[in-house]
FINU-327458 format. One record per residue (C-alpha): x, y, z; residue number from 1; residue in three letters. Coordinates in nm, 4 decimals, padded with zeros to 6 digits, always signed. Layout:
// FINU-327458
(pt (X; Y; Z); NUM; ALA);
...
This chain:
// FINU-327458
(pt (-01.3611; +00.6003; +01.7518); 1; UNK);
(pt (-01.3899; +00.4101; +02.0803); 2; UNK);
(pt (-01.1199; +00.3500; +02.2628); 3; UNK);
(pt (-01.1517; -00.0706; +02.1817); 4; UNK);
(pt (-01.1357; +00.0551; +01.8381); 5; UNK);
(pt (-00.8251; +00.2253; +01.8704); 6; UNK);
(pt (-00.6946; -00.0953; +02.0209); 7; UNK);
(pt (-00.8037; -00.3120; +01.7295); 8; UNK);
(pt (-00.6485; -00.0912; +01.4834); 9; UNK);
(pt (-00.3099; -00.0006; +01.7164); 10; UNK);
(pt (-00.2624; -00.3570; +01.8610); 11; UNK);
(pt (-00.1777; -00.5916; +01.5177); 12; UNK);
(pt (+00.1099; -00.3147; +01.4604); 13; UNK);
(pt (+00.2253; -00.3195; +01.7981); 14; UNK);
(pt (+00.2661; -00.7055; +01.8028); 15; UNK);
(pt (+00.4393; -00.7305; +01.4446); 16; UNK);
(pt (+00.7296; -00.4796; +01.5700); 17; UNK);
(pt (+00.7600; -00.6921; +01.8648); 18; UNK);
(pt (+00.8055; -00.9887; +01.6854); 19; UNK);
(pt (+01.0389; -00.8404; +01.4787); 20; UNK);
(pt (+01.2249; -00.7559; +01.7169); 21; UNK);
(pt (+01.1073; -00.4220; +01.8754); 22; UNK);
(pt (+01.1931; -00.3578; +02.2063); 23; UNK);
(pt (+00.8667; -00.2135; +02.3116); 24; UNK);
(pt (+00.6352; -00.4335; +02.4622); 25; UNK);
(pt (+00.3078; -00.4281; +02.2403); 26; UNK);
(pt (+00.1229; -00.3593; +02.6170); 27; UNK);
(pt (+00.3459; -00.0848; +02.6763); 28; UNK);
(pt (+00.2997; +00.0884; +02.3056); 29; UNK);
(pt (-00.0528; +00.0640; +02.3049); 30; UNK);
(pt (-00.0945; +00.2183; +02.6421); 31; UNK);
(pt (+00.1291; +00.4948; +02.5167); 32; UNK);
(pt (-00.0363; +00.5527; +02.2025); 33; UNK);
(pt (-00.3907; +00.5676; +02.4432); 34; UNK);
(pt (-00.2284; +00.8124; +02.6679); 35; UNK);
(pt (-00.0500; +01.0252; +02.4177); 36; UNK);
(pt (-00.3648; +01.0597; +02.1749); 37; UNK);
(pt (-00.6623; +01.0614; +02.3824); 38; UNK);
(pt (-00.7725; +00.7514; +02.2190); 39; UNK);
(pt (-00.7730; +00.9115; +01.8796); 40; UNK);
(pt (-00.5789; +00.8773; +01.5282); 41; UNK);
(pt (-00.4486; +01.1787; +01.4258); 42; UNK);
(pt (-00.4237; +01.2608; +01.0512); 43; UNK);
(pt (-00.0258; +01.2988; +01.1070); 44; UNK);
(pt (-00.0387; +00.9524; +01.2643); 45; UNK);
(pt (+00.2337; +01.0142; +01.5579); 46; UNK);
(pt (+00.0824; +00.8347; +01.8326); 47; UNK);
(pt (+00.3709; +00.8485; +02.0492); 48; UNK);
(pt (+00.4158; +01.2139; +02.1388); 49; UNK);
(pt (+00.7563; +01.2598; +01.9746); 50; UNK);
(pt (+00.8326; +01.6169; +01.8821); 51; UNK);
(pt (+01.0357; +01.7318; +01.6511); 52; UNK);
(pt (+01.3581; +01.7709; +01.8201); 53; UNK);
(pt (+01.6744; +01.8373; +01.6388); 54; UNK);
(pt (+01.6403; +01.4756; +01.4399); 55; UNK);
(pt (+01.6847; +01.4224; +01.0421); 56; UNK);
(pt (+01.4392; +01.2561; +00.8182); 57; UNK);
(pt (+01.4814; +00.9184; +00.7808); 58; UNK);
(pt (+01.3177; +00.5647; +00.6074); 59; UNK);
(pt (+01.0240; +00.6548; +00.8668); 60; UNK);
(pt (+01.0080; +01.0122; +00.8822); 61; UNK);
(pt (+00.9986; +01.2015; +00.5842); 62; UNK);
(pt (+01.0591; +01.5829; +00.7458); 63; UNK);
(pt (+00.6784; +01.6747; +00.7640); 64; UNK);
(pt (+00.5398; +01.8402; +01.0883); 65; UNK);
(pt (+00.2288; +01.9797; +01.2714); 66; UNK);
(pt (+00.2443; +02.2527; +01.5416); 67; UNK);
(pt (-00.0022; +02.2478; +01.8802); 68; UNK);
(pt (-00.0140; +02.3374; +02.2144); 69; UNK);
(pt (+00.0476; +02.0905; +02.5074); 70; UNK);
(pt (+00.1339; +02.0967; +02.8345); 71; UNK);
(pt (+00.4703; +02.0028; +03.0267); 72; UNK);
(pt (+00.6102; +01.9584; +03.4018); 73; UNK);
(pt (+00.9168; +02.1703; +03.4964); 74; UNK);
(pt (+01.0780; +02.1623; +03.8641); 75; UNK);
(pt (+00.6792; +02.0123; +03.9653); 76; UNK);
(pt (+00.4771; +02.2468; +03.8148); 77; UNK);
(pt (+00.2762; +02.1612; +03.5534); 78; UNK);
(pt (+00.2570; +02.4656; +03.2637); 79; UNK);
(pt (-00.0429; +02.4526; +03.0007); 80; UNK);
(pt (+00.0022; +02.6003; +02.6261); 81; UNK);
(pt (+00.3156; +02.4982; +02.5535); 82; UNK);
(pt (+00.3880; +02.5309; +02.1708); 83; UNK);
(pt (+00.5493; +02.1914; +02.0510); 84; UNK);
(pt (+00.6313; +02.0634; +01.7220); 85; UNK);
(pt (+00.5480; +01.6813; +01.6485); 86; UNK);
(pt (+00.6651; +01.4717; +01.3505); 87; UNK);
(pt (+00.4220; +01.4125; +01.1162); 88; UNK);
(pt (+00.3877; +01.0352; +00.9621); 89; UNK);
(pt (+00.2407; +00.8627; +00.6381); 90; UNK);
(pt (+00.0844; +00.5670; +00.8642); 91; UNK);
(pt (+00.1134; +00.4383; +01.2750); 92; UNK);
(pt (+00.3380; +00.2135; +01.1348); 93; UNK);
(pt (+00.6206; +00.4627; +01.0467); 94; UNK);
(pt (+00.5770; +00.6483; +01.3792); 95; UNK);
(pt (+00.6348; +00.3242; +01.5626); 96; UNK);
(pt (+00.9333; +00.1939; +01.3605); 97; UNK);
(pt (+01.1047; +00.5633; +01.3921); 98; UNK);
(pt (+01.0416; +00.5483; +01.7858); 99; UNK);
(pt (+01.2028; +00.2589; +01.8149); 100; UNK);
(pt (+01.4992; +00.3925; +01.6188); 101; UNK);
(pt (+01.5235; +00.6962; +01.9008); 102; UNK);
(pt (+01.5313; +00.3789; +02.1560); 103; UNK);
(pt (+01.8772; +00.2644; +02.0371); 104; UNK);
(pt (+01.9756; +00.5494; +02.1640); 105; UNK);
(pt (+02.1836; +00.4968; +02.4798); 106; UNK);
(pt (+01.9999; +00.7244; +02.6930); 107; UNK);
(pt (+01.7022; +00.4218; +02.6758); 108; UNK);
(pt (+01.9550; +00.1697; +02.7381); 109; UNK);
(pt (+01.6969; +00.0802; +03.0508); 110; UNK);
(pt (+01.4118; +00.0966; +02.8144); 111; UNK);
(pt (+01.5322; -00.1654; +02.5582); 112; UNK);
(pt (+01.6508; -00.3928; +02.8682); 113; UNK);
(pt (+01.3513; -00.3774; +03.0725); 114; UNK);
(pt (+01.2436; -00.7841; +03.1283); 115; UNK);
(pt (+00.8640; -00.6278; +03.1927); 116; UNK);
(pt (+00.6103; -00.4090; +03.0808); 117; UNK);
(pt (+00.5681; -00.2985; +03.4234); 118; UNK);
(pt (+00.9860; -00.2059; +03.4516); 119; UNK);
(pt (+00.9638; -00.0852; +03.0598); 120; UNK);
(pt (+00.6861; +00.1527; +03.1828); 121; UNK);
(pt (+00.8910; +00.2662; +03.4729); 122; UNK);
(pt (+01.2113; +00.3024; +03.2870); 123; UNK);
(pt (+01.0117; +00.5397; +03.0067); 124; UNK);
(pt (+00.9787; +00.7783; +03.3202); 125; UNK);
(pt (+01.2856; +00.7582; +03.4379); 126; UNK);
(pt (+01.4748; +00.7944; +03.1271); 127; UNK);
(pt (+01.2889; +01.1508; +03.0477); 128; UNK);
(pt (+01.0477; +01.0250; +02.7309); 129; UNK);
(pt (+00.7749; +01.2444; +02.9146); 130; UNK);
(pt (+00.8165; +01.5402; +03.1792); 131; UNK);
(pt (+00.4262; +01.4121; +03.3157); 132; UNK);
(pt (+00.5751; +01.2401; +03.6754); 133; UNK);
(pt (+00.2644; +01.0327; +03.6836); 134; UNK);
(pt (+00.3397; +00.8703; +03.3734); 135; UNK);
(pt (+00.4075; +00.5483; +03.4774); 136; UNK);
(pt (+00.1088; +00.5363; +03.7014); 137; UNK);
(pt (-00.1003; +00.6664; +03.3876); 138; UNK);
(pt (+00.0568; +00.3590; +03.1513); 139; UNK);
(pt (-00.0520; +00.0882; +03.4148); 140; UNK);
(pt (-00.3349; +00.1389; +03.4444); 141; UNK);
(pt (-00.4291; +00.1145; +03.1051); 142; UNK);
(pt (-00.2195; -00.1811; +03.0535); 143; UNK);
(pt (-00.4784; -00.3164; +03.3143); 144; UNK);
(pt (-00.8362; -00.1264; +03.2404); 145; UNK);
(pt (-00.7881; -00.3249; +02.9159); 146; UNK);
(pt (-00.5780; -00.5913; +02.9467); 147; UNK);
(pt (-00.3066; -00.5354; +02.7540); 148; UNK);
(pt (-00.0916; -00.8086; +02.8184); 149; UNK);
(pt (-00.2563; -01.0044; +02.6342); 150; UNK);
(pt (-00.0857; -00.8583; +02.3181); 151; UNK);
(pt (+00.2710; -00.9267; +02.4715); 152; UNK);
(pt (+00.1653; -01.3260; +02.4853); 153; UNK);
(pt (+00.0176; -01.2729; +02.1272); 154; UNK);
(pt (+00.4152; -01.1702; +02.0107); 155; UNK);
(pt (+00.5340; -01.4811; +02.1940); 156; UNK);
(pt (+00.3776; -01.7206; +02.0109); 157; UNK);
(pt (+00.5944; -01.8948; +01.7883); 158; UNK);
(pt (+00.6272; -01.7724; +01.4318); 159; UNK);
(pt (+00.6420; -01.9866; +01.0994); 160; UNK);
(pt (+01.0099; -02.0373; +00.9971); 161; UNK);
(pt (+01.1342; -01.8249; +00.7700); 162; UNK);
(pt (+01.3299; -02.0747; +00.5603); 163; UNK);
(pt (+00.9826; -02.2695; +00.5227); 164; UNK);
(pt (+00.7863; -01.9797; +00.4021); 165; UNK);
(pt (+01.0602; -01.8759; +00.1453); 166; UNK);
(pt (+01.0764; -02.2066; +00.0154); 167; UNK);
(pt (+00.7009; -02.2409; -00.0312); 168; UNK);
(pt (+00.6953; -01.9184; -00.1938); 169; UNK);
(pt (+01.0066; -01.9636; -00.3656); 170; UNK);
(pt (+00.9268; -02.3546; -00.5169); 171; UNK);
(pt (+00.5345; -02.2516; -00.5906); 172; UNK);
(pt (+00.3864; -01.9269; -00.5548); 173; UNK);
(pt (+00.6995; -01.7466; -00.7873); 174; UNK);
(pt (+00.6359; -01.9726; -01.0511); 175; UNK);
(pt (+00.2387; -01.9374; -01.0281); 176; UNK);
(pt (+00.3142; -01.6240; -01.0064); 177; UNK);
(pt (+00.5234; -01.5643; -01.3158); 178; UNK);
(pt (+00.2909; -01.8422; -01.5516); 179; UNK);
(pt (-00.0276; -01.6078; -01.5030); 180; UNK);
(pt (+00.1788; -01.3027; -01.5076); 181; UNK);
(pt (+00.2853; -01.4164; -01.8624); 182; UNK);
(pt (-00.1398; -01.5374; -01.9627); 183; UNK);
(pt (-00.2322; -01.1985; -01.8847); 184; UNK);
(pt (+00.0347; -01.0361; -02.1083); 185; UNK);
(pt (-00.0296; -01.2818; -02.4114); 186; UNK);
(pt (-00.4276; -01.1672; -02.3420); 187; UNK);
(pt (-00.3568; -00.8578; -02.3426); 188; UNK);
(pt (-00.1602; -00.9025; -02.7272); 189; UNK);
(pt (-00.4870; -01.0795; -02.8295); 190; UNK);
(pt (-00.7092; -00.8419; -02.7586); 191; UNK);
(pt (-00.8944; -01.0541; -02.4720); 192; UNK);
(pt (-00.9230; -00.7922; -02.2128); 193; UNK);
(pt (-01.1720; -00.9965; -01.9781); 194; UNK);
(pt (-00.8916; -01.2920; -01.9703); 195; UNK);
(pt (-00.5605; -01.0831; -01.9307); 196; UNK);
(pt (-00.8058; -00.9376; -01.6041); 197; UNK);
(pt (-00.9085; -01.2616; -01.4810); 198; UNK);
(pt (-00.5185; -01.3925; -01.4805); 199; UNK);
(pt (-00.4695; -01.0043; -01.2898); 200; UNK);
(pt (-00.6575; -01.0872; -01.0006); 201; UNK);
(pt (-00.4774; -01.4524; -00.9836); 202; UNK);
(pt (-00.1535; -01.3117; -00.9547); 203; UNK);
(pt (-00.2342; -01.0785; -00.7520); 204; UNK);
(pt (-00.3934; -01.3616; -00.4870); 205; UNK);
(pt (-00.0723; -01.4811; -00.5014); 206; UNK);
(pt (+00.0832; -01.2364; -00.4506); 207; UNK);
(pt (-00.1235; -01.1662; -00.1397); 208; UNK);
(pt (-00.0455; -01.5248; -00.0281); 209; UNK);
(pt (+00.3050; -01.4935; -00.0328); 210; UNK);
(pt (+00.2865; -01.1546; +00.2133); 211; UNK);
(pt (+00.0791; -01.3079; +00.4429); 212; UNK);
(pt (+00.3623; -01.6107; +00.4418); 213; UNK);
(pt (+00.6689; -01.3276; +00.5193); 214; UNK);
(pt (+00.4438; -01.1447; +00.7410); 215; UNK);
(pt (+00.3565; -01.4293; +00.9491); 216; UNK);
(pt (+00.7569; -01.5526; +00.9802); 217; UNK);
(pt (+00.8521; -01.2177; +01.0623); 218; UNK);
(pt (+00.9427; -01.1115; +00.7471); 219; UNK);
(pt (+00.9211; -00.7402; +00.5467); 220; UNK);
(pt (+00.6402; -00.7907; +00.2488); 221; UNK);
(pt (+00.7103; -00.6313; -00.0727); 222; UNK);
């Protein structure tokens, strides 16, 4: 995986949490996720570098775990093989969403309230995320070897209301919805496999539809 692979995969995720509300700068994330992985999607999907700890499982994290060696800074120095244990997630997604719940924490008070990526980059070192004193240097760069920012203006862009979508989905797509949901059943009674299919795959279009209308007004899909 190239690294502008990573990016295409990493950056729609990064913008979503930002427009619902994340406090992370999509530029920021991404850059993290490049510096903490190498570039490379792990099958425990924890592109942040956050270990362990003493934290419970939650909606994100379900408990799971993988063991490695790394390296750390103490007092300066900079010691290699250091065993750490990272959480372990079912997608990017969930590793994102369950950072962002360890950035409520008041200790990233500056984090959350940083008006730039440049500051929010800054106040990750400052506020301890990594022991690496270079790593706000390291998360600027990439912000600008591959122009990052342009994800930040992607989140800005106005969203479709969320009253509008509902009521689209709500006035036509439910009942669309519902009629074909209730052709397929009666097909299925009569036998008629190929129909009950056929009124399947409309539903599920619909279905589809409707998603793409809550995920484009900022909206969970179901």
């Amino acid at each position: 995986m190239t690294r502008e692979e990573f990016i295409a995969v990493v950056a729609p995720v990064a913008v979503q949490l930002r427009k619902e509300g994340s406090p992370i700068f999509p530029s920021v994330r991404i850059a993290q996720a490049l510096l903490e992985t190498g570039g490379k999607i792990h099958a425990w999907n924890n592109l942040v570098g956050y270990k362990v700890g003493s934290g419970q499982p939650n909606g994100f994290w379900k408990g799971k775990s993988v063991s490695t060696k790394t390296w750390e800074v103490y007092n300066g120095v900079r010691v290699d093989g250091v065993q750490a244990h990272w959480r372990a997630y079912d997608c990017i997604e969930d590793c994102f969403r369950d950072q962002d719940l360890l950035f409520n924490w008041s200790r990233y008070d500056r984090v959350r309230n940083a008006k730039t990526p440049q500051d929010q980059t800054e106040m990750l070192r400052v506020c301890g995320y990594a022991t690496d004193p270079e790593y706000t240097k390291k998360l600027r760069r990439l912000i600008t070897s591959y122009t990052l920012e342009q994800y930040d203006k992607e989140a800005e862009e106005p969203m479709l209301n969320a009253g509008v979508a509902n009521t689209v989905i709500d006035t036509w797509m439910g009942p669309a919805w519902k009629e074909l949901d209730a052709k397929r059943q009666e097909a299925e009674k009569a036998g008629d496999g190929t129909a009950a299919a056929a009124y399947e795959q409309q539903a599920e279009y619909i279905h589809w539809l409707a998603n793409e209308l809550r995920k484009a007004s900022g909206q969970q899909t179901t």
